[in-house]
C-alpha positions in Angstrom: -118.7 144.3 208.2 -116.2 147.1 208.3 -113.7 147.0 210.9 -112.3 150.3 210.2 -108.4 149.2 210.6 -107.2 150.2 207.2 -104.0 152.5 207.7 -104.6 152.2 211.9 -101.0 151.1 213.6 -100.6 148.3 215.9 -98.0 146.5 218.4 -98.2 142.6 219.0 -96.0 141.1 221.4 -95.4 137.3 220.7 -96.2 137.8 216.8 -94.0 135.2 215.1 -96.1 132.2 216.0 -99.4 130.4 217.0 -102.2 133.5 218.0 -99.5 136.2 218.1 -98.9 135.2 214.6 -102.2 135.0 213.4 -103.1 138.6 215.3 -100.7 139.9 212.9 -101.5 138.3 210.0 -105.4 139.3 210.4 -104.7 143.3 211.0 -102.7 143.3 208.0 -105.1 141.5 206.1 -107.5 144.8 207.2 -104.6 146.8 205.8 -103.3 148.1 209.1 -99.5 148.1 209.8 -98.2 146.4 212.5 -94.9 146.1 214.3 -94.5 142.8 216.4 -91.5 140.9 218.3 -90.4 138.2 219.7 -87.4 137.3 221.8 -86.0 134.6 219.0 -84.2 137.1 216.2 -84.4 133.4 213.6 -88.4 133.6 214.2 -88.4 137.2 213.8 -86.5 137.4 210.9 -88.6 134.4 209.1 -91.8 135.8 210.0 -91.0 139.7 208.6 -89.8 138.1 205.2 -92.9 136.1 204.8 -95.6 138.7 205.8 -93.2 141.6 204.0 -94.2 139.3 200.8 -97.5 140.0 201.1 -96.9 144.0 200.5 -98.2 144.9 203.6 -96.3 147.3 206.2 -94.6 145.4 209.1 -91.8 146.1 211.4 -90.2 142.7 213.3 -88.2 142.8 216.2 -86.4 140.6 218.7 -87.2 141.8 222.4 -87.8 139.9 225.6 -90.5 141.5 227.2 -89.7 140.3 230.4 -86.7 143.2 230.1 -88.8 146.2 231.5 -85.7 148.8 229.5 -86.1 146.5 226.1 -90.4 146.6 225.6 -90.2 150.2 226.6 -87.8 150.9 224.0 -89.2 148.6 221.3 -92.6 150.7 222.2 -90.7 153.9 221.8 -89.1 152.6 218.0 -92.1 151.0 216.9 -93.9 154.0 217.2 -91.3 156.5 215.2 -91.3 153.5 212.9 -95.3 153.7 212.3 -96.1 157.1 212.7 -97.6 156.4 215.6 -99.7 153.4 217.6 -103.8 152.9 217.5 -103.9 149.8 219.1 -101.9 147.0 221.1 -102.3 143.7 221.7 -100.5 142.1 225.1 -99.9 138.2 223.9 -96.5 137.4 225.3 -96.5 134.2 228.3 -93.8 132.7 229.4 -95.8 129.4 229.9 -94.8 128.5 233.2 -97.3 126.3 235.0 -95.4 123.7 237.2 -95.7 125.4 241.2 -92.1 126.7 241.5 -90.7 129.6 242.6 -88.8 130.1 239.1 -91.9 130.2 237.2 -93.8 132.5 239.8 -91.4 134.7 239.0 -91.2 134.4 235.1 -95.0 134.0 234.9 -95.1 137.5 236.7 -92.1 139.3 234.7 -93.0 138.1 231.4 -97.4 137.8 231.6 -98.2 139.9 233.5 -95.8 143.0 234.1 -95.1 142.1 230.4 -98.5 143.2 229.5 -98.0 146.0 232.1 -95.1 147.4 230.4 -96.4 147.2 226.4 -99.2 149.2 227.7 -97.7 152.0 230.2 -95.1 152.6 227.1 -97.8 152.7 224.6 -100.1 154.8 226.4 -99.3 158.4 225.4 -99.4 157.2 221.6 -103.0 155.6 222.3 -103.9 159.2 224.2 -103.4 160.7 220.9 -104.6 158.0 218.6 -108.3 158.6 217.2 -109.7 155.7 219.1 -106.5 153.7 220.9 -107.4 149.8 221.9 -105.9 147.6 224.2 -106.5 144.1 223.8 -104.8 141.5 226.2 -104.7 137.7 226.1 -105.6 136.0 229.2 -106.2 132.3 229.5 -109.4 129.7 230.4 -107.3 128.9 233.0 -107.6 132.8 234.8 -111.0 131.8 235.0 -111.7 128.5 236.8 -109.4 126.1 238.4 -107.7 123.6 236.1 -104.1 121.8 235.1 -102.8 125.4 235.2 -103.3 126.1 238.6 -100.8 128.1 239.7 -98.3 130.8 238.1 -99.6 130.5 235.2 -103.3 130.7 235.7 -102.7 133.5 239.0 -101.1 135.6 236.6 -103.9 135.5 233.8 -106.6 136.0 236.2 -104.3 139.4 237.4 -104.4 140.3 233.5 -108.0 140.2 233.4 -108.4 142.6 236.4 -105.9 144.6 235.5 -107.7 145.1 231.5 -110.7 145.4 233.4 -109.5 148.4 235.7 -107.7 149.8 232.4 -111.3 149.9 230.7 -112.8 151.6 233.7 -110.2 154.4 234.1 -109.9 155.4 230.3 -113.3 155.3 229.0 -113.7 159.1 229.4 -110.3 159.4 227.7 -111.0 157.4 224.4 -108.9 154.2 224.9 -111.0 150.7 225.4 -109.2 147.5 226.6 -110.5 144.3 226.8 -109.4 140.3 227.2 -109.6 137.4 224.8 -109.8 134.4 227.3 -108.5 131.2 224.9 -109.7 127.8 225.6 -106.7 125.2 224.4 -105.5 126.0 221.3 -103.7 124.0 218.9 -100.9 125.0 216.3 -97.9 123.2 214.8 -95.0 124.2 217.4 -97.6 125.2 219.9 -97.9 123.5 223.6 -100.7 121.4 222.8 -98.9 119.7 219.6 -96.1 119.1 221.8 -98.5 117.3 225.0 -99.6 115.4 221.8 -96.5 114.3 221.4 -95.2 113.8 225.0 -98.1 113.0 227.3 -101.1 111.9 225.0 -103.1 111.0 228.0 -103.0 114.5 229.0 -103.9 115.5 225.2 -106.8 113.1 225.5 -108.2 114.4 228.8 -108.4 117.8 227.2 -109.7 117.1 223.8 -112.4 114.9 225.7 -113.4 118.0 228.6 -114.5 120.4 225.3 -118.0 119.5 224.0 -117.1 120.2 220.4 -114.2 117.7 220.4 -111.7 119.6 219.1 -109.4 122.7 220.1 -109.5 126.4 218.9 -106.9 127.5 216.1 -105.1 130.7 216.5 -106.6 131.8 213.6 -110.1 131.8 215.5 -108.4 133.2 218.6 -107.0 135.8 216.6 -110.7 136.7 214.9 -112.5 137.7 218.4 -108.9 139.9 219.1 -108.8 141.6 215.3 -112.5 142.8 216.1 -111.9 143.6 219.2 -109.4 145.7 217.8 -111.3 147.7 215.6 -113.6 150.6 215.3 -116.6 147.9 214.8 -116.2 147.2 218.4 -116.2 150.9 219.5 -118.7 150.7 222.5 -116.9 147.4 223.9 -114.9 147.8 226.3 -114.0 146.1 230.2 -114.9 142.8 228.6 -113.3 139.5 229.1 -114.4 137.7 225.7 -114.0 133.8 226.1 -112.8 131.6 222.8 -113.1 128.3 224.2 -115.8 126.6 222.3 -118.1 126.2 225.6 -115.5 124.5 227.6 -115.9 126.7 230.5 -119.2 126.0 232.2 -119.4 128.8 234.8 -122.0 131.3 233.5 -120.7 134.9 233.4 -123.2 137.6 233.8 
């Protein structure tokens, strides 16, 4: 299939590591160019030289995108960088699921007016763009009641809604925007190697509650985002596209 992304420009928050990284890895592999960042400038810096290896055009960056002033700027720069922006992708979390008022807060600065932010900044460059694309990552856990309960999964529930009202107000305008709803994902570094490591009997209880016995890889999150991404998915839009490996059992109609 032909997804259309060769020379198309795109903006991943969160692209150093785990999905973020693997977002980036599979729109370059299309031969799009992508600009991503991070807040840690050693991850950002490591990630550039290895994808810059490859031949492909990529712009790295270290931005908190919970600093409304930084992402807006980082928008602005990536774009004069590219020549412009076709898509975005919205990955950023700050992971904050323990019910405190610290991580109500960062879970609303950093997921959701995070997202917020990449895409109010972007939005004149995806006006213009051929066929401009939104794609945000939400979370299993914005869907049904689980450990996450809480900021964390309030706040990727709002990110759904929010895609969803996105998808609804610029359809007649040429921009689509969905969700990719992970399951649990593992990665080396990620938050599921580390509750491997810390509290197995929490790893356990997850690995056991998915009926294919394992966890999603970025690389298959980052699959369902790439096509979302691209021009082979141009009548899809409003949709909140679950990678989970059927371990969600409400039935969406």
């Amino acid at each position: 299939m032909e997804l259309g992304l060769h020379g198309k420009r795109f903006l991943v928050t969160g692209g150093t590591r785990g999905i973020g990284r693997a977002v980036v890895e599979g729109l370059l592999a299309e031969g799009a160019a992508v600009a991503y960042c991070a807040r840690s400038q050693d991850a950002v810096t490591a990630a550039r030289d290895e994808l810059a290896a490859t031949g492909s055009t990529v712009v790295g960056t270290a931005v908190d995108v919970g600093d409304a002033g930084a992402l807006a700027g980082w928008v602005v720069a990536s774009a004069d960088a590219l020549g412009g922006i076709d898509g975005v992708v919205a990955n950023v979390s700050a992971l904050a699921i323990p019910d405190s008022q610290e991580n109500w807060r960062n879970s609303f600065d950093v997921d959701l007016m995070g997202t917020v932010g990449l895409v109010e900044a972007a939005l004149p460059h995806l006006l213009e763009a051929d066929a401009g694309s939104i794609v945000t990552i939400s979370s299993v856990s914005g869907r049904e009641i689980d450990f996450a309960a809480g900021p964390y999964g309030t706040m990727k529930a709002a990110i759904v809604h929010y895609t969803q009202g996105l998808a609804y107000n610029l359809a007649g305008k040429g921009v689509r925007a969905n969700t990719v709803s992970p399951g649990n994902t593992y990665f080396p570094g990620g938050v599921w190697a580390s509750i491997e490591e810390n509290d197995p009997d929490l790893f356990a209880t997850a690995l056991g509650l998915n009926p294919t016995g394992r966890m999603a890889t970025a690389q298959e999150v980052a699959n369902a985002v790439v096509f979302l991404s691209s021009t082979a998915a141009s009548f899809i839009t409003g949709t909140n596209l679950l990678v989970d490996g059927a371990l969600t059992r409400g039935v969406q109609f």
